[in-house]
N, C-alpha and C positions, 0 to 999 in steps of 0.2 A: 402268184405271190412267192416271194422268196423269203424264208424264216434264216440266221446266223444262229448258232451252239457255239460257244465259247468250251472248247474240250483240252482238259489239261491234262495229256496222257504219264503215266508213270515213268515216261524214259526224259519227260521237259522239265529243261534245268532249270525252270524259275519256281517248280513247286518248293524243292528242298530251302531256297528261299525264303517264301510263302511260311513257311513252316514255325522255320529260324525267326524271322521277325514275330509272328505271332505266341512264341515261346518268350520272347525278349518281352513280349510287352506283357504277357503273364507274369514273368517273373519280376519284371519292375511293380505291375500296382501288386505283387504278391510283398516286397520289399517295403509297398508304400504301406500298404495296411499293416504291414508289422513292424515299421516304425511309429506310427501314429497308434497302434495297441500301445508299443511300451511307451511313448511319452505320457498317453493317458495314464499308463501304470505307474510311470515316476511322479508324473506329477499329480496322483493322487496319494502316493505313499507319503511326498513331500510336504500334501495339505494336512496328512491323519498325524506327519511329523512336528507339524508350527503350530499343532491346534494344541497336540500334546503339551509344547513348549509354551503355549500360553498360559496354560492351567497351573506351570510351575511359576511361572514368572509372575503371573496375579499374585498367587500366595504370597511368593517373594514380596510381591507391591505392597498388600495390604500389611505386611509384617512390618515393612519400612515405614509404612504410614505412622503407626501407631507405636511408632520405636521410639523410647527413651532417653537420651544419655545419662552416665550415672550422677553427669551435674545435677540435672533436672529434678531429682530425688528432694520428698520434702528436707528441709532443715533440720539438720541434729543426726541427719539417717547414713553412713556410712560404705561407699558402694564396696560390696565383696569383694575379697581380695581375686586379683584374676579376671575380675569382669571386663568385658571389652570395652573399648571406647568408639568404637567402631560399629553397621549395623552387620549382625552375627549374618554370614552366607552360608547354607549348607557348602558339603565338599564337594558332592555332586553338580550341582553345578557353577561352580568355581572353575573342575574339569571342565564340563560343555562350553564352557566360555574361549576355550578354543577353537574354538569352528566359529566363523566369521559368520552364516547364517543365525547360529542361535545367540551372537552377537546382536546383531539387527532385530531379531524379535522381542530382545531382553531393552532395547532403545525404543523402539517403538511400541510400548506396554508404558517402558515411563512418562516417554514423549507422553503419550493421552492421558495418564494418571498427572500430568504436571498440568494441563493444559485445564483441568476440570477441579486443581482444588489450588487452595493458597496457605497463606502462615507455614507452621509447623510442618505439616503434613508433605507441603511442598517442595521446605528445605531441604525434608532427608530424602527425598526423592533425588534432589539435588545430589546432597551426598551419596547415597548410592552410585548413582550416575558416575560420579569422580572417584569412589572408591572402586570399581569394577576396573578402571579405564578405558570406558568408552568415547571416553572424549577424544580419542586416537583415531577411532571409527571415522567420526562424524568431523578432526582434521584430515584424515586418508582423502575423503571424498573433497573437500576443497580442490586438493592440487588434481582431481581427475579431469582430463580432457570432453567428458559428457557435462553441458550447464544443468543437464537437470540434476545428477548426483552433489554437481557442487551446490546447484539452492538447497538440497534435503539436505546437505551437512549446515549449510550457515541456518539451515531452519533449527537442527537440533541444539546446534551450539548457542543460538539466544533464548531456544525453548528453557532450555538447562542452565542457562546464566553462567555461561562461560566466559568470563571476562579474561581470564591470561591470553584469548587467541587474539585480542582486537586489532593488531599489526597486519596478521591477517587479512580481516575482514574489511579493514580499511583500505586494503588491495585491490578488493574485489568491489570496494562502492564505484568504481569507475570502470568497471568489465565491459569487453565488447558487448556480451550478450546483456539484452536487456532484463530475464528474468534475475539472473546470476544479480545482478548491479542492484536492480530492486529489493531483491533479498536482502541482500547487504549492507544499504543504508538503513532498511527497516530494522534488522538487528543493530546496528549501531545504535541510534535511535531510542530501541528497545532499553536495549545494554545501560545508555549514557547519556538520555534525557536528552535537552539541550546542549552540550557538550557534545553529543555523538554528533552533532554537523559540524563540526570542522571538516567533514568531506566537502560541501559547499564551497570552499575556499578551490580545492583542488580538480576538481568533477569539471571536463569537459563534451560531457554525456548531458543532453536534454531531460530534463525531470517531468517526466510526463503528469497530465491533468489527474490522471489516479493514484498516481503516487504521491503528488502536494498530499493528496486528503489524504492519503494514509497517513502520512508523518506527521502531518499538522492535528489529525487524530489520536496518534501516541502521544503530542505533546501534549495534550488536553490535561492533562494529571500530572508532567513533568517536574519537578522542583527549579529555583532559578530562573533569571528571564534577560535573554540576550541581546544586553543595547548595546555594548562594544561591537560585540560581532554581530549585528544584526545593521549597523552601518557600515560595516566592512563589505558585507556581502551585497549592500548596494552598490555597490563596485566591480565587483564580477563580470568579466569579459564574457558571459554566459547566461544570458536573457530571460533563462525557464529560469534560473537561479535568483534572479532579480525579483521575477514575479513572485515564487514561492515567499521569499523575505516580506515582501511588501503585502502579502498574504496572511503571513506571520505575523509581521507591527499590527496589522489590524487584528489579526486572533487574540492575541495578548495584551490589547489595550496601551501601547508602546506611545503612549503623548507624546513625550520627551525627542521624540525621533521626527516629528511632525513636518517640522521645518524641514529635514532632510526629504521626508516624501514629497514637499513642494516641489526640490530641486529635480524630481523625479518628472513632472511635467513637460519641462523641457528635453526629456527624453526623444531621441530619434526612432525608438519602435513604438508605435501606436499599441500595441498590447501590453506595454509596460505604462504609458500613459494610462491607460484605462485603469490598469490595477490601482494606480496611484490614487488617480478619483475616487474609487472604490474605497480605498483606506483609507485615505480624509472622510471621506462620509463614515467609516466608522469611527475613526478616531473620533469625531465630535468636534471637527479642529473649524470653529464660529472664525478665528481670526484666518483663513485661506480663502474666505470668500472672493476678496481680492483680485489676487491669483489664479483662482477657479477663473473667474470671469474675463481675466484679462485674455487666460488662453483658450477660450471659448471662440474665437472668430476660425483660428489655426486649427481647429477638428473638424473630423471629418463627423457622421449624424451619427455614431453609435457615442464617440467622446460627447459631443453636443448634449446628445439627450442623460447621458451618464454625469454632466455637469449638472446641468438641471435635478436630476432627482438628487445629486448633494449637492445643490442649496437648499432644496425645499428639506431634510433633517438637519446642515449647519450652518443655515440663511439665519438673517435676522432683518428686523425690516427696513432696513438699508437695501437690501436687493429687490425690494417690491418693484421699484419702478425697472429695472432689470430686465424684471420677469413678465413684466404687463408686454414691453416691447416685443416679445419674443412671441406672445398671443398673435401677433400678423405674420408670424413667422409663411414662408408659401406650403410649407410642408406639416399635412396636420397632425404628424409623431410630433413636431414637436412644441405642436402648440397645448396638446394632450398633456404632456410633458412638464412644460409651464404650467400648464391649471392643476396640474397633483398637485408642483412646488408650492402654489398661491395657495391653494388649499390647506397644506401643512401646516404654514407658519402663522394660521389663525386667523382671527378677526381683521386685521391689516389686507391678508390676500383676500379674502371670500369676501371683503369690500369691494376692493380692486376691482372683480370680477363682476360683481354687481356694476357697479359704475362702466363698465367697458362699453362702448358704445355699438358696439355688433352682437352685444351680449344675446340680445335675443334673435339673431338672423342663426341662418345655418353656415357653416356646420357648429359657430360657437355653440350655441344653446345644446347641442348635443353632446361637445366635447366635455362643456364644465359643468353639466349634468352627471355627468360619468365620472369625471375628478370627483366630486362632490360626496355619489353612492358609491364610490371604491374606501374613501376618507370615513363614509359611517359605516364601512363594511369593517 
């Protein structure tokens, strides 16, 4: 048998090599580990730095909370001469208020102190906010080229009820990016009730299915209610915009607009039909029965059965015999469908259904058995 040694004598030039590279890479992870010491060390110094700045900045909070102007003084009582009108800052940190970090700390202390109270307390937080000039801050990050800096400035600017930026932010309800955009219309919104959609008019950005419910959430509490512009915006070259609207009339109980959502049927996108159906059924709107029915043949089975459930809340019994037809229907969604509607509208349908002459074969006897325990559920 033959054994090889591998012998690197002192005179072969690949040892001094050998050496060199092994020195190299000593002193790189020696490099590595003593860069990741001092970040750990900055950025723990940084954390005992913002924890410290909290402590002043709370004080600061709770002072403003509880801060008086010397209007507010009862009646007859005279504010000292000199007093401020303004909430008092120490001087010390008036100074800190240069450094851009203890900037950000001193926003987001109020940012959470505004988010957790209201009235009084949340005005002068307000004020604070505007007295500092932070509101500089939280315009800086708009114009930045990162979307997430510019959502965290339009988040503070409606947190703080910044209204002079609106120009702004009405720039940015149409952003490529879709948090940026979202942001933006919710503080509009926020800001300016029903009035903050006149971005609607201009928005050729899809309003996606989570963002309807946000806004139409903020509007819940709104003042004012938008029938001029809420048949303009059935108009919109812009489909999700349409929808949202016609989402809208039915959130606010918009009767008066009824007749226009009729016009909404003859619609060429099938998802804007459906909303329509939708909003007459909430509308309450008895006189579209009509209409409903007529465009009934032209749908396809989600419009079909979405008719049917608004006749059976604004049917009357005019549409019984209607709805009995539709019992033969070949498809049993919607003869399901028709036995809620007959059900609904009382005594007149749960007749009907009685009298049907399949009534007791299958699958009826199980369909309007099921209308029937869903109706006394």
């Amino acid at each position: 048998m033959f054994s090889f040694y591998l012998f690197a004598s002192p005179v072969m030039p690949g040892r001094s090599w050998l050496v060199t590279a092994m020195m190299s890479i000593l002193g790189m992870l020696m490099l590595l580990v003593g860069f990741i010491l001092a970040y750990l060390l900055i950025r723990r110094r940084t954390a005992r730095i913002q924890a410290r700045w909290r402590n002043i900045h709370r004080e600061l909070v709770q002072r403003a909370i509880f801060w008086e102007p010397p209007g507010a003084e009862p009646a007859g009582t005279e504010p000292l001469p000199g007093e401020p009108t303004h909430i008092p800052v120490p001087a010390g940190i008036t100074r800190s208020l240069r450094r851009r970090l203890f900037r950000q700390v001193m926003i987001t202390e109020l940012i959470s102190g505004k988010k957790a109270l209201s009235g009084t307390a949340a005005a002068n937080l307000v004020l604070l906010y505007t007295q500092l000039g932070l509101g500089r801050d939280s315009l800086h990050k708009l114009a930045s080229k990162k979307w997430h800096l510019q959502a965290q400035g339009i988040q503070e600017l409606a947190t703080m009820e910044q209204r002079g930026c609106v120009t702004r932010l009405y720039r940015l309800t149409n952003a490529h990016n879709e948090v940026v955009r979202r942001e933006a219309q919710t503080a509009i919104v926020q800001l300016y009730g029903f009035e903050g959609l006149r971005f609607l008019e201009v928005i050729d950005t899809p309003l996606s299915e989570w963002q309807q419910i946000q806004l139409l959430r903020l509007l819940q509490h709104a003042t004012g209610i938008p029938h001029a512009n809420a048949v303009h915006w059935l108009d919109s070259p812009n489909p999700t915009v349409r929808i949202f609207t016609l989402k809208l009339i039915a959130e606010q109980h918009l009767q008066e607009i009824a007749p226009r959502v009729l016009e909404c049927l003859r619609d060429g996108n099938e998802s804007i039909r459906l909303q329509a159906i939708r909003c007459l059924r909430e509308l309450d709107a008895t006189d579209s029965c009509p209409t409903l029915i007529g465009a009934y043949p032209a749908e396809a089975l989600a419009g079909q059965m979405a008719i049917l459930d608004a006749l059976g809340h604004v049917g009357t019994a005019a549409e019984v015999e209607f709805l009995r037809t539709e019992l033969s229907a070949p498809d049993h969604r919607i003869k399901l469908e028709a036995a809620r509607a007959l059900v609904r509208l009382g005594d007149q349908g749960l007749t009907c259904l009685e009298h049907f002459p399949l009534a007791d074969r299958s699958p009826w006897n199980e369909i309007f058995s099921q209308a029937k325990t869903e109706w006394m559920v």
